[in-house]
C-alpha positions as CSV (number, residue, x, y, z in Angstrom):
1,X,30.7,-9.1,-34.0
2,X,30.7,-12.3,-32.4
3,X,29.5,-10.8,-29.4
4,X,26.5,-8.8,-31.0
5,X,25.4,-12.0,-32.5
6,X,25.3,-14.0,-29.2
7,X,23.6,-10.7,-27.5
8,X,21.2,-10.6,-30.0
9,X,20.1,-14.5,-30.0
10,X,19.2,-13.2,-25.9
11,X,17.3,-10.4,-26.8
12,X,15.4,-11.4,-29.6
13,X,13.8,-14.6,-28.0
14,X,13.1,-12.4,-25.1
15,X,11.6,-9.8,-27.2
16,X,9.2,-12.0,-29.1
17,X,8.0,-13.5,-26.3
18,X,7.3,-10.6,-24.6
19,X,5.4,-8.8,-27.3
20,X,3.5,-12.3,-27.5
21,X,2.6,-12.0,-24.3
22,X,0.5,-8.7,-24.5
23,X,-1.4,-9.0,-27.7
24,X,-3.8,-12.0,-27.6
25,X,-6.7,-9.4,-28.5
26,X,-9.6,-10.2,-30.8
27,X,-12.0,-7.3,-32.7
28,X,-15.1,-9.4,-32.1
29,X,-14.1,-9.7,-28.2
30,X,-15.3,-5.6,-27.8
31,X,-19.2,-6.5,-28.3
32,X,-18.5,-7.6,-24.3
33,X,-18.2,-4.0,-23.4
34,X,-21.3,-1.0,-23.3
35,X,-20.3,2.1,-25.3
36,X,-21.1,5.2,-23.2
37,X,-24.1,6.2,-25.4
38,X,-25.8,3.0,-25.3
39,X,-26.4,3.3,-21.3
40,X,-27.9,6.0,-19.4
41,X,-25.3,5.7,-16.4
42,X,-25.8,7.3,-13.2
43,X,-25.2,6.7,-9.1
44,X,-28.5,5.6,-9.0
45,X,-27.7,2.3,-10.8
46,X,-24.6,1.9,-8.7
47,X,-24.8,-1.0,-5.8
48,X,-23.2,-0.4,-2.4
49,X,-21.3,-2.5,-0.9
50,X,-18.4,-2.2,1.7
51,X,-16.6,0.5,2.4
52,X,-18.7,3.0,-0.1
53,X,-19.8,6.1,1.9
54,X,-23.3,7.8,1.6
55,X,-24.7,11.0,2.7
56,X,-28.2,11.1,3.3
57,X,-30.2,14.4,2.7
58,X,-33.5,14.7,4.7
59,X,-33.9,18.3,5.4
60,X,-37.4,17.7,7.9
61,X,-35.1,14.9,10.3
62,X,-32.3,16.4,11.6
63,X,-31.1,12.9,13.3
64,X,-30.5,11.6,9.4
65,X,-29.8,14.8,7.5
66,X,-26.4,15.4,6.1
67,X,-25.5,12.0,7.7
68,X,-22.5,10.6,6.1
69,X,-21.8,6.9,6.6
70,X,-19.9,4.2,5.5
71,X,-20.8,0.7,4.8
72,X,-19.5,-1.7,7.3
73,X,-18.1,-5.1,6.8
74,X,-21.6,-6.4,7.9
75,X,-22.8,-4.1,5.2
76,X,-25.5,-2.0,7.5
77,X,-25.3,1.7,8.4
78,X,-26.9,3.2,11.0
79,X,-28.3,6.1,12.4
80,X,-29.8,7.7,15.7
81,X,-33.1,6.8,17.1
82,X,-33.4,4.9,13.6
83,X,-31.1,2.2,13.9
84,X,-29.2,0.2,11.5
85,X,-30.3,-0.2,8.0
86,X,-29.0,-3.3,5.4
87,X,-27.6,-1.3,2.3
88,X,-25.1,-3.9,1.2
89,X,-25.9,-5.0,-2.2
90,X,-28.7,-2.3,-2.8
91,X,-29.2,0.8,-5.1
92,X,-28.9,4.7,-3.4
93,X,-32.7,5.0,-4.5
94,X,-33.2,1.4,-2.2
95,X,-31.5,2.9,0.5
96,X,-33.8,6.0,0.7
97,X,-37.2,4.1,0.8
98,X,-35.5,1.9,3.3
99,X,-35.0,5.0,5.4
100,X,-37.8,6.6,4.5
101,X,-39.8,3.9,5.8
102,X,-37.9,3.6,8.9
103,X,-38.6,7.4,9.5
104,X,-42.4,7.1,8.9
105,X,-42.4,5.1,12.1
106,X,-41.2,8.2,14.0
107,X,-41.8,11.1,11.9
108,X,-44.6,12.1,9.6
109,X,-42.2,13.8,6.7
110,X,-44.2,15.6,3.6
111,X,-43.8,14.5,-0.1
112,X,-43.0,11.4,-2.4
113,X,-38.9,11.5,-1.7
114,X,-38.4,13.0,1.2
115,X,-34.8,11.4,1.6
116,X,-32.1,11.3,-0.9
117,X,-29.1,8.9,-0.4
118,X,-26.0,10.2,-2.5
119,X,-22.7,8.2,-2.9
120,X,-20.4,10.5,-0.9
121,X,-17.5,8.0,-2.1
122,X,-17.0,4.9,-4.4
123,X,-14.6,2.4,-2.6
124,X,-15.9,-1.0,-3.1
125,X,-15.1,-1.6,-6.4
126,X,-11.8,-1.2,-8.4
127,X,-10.5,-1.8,-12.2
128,X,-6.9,-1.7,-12.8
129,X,-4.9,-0.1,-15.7
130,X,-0.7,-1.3,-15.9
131,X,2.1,-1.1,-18.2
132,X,3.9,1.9,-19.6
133,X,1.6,4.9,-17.4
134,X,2.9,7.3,-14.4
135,X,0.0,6.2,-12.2
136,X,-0.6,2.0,-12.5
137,X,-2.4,0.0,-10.2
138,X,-5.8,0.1,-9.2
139,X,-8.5,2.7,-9.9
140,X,-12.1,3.2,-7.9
141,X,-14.8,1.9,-10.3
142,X,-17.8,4.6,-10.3
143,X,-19.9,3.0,-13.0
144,X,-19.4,5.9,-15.7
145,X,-15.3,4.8,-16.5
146,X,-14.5,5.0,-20.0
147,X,-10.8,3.6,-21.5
148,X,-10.3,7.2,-22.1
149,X,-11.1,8.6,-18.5
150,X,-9.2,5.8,-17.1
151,X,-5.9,6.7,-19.4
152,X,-6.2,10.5,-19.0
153,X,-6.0,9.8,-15.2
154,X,-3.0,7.5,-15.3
155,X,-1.5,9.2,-18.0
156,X,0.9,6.8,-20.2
157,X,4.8,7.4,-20.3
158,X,7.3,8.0,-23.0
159,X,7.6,3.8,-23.0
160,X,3.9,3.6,-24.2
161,X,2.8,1.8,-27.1
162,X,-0.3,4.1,-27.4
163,X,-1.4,2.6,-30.4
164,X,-1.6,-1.0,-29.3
165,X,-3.0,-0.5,-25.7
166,X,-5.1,-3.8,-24.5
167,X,-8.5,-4.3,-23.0
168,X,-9.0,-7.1,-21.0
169,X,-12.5,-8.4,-19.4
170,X,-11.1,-11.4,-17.0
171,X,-12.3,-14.6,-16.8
172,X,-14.5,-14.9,-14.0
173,X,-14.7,-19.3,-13.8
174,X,-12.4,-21.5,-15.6
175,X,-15.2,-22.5,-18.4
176,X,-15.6,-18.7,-19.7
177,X,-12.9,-16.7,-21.6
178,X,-11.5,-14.1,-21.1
179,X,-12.2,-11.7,-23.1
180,X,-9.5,-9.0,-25.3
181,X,-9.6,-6.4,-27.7
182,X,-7.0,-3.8,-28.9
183,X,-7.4,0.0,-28.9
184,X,-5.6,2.9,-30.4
185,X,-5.1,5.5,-27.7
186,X,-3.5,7.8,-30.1
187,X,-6.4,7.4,-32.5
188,X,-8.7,8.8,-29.8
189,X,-6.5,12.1,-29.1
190,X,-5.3,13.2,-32.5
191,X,-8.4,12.0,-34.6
192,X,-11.1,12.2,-31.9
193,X,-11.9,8.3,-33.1
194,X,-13.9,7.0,-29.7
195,X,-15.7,4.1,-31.7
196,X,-13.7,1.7,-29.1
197,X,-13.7,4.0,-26.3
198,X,-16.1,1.3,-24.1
199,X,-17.1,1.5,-20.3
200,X,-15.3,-0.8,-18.2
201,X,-16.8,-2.9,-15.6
202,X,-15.4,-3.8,-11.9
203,X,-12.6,-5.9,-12.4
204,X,-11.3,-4.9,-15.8
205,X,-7.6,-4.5,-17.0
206,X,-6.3,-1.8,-19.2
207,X,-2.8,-2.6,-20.2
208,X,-0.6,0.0,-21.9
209,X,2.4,-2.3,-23.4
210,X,5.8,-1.0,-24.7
211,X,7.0,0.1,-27.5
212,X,9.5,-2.4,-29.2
213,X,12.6,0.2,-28.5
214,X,11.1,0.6,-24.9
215,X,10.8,-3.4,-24.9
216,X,14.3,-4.0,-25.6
217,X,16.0,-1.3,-23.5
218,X,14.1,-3.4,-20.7
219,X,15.4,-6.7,-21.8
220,X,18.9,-5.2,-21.7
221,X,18.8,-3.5,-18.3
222,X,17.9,-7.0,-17.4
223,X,20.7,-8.5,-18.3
224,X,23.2,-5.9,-17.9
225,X,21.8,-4.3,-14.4
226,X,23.5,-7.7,-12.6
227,X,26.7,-7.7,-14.8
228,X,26.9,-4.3,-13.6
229,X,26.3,-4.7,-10.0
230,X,28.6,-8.0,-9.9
231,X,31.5,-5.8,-11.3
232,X,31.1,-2.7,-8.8
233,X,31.5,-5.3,-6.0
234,X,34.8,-6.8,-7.8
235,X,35.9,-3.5,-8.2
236,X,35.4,-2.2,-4.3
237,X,36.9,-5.1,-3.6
238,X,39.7,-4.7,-5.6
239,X,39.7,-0.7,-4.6
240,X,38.3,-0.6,-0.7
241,X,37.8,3.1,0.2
242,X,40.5,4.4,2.3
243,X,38.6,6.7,5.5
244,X,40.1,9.4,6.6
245,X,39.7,12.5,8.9
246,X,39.1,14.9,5.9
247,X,36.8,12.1,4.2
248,X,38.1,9.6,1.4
249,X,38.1,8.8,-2.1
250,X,36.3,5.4,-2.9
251,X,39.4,4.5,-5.3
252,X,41.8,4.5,-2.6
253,X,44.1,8.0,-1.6
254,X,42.8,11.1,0.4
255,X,39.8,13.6,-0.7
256,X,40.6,17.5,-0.8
């Protein structure tokens, strides 16, 4: 008994600060984030940076057409007989006039858009969902990720705490807050409830904490893991495996 109670005065403080830890989330804090229906989202609103890759479509000039290219660190592209081409820090749209103009010097290509710059991949940007999911760390930001999109990919685990999962917008300078907000994950799967399914920015943190029962099993594995690993080398100490021709047997003796 004794021993339980000493256990538990570890655990508990470890527990409770742990559980702290992950929910510092406010309601009024979502009003930072765009709800997919308030934005029309598409590639065309994206900006380029380093390393995203485009493809450029241009049917009439065969020296751009079906071009794929991706940003250097200098953030220019470039392409034969045109030359190089600043697209860091522009739109897709941007890019095409830039090369359209830069092919009117050459060529005299028919219609309004004759060139049409398409991301051919997003790898500039990232937002990062950890905790209790098969797949954490970092995800490529496309502009059109949603706290659902970004959870069905990662998929949480059996430790999840679906129903407290955390939303965090980081604090970019020391005078602005960060900013924190609490969703229901399960909410959104068995009651199709999306009113706090937001689109996340670059930089953003989904964090899926765990369950209490999953928080303590944690805590003990903790503090039992080096018990356990102290103990295995008193005991092969104690019990050195004997090596023999027809193998041996870690407790001492031969093997069959």
């Amino acid at each position: 008994m004794g021993c339980v109670k000493r256990l538990a005065t570890i655990i508990l403080p470890a527990l409770l600060g742990l559980t702290a830890g992950c929910f510092n989330s406010n309601p009024e804090d979502i009003q930072a984030w765009i709800k997919p229906y308030e934005v029309n989202v598409t590639a065309e609103n994206y900006i380029l940076q380093p390393p995203d890759e485009i493809e450029v479509h241009c049917a009439e000039v065969p020296e751009v057409h079906l071009q794929r290219q991706r940003i250097r660190p200098d953030g220019k592209v470039s392409f034969e007989k045109i030359g190089e081409i600043e697209v860091a820090g522009k739109t897709p749209g941007q890019v095409a006039e830039l090369i359209k103009e830069k092919i009117g010097q050459l060529y005299t290509v028919p219609g309004d858009h004759p060139v049409d710059v398409r991301i051919a991949a997003y790898a500039s940007k990232v937002f990062y969902v950890l905790g209790q999911v098969l797949r954490p760390g970092p995800m490529t930001y496309t502009g059109r990720d949603s706290v659902l999109t970004a959870l069905a990919v990662t998929q949480p685990n059996p430790m999840a705490w679906e129903q407290r999962v955390q939303v965090v917008r980081p604090a970019a300078t020391e005078d602005v807050q960060a900013r924190i907000f609490e969703v229901n994950y399960e909410d959104i799967l068995l009651r199709g409830d999306t009113t706090k399914d937001v689109l996340l920015q670059e930089g953003d943190i989904v964090y899926v904490p765990p369950t209490v029962l999953a928080a303590i099993g944690m805590v003990l594995e903790e503090l039992i893991t080096p018990v356990a690993r102290a103990f295995y080398g008193w005991y092969l100490v104690q019990n050195p495996p004997v090596s023999t021709e027809r193998g041996y047997y870690p407790g001492g003796g031969y093997s069959r």
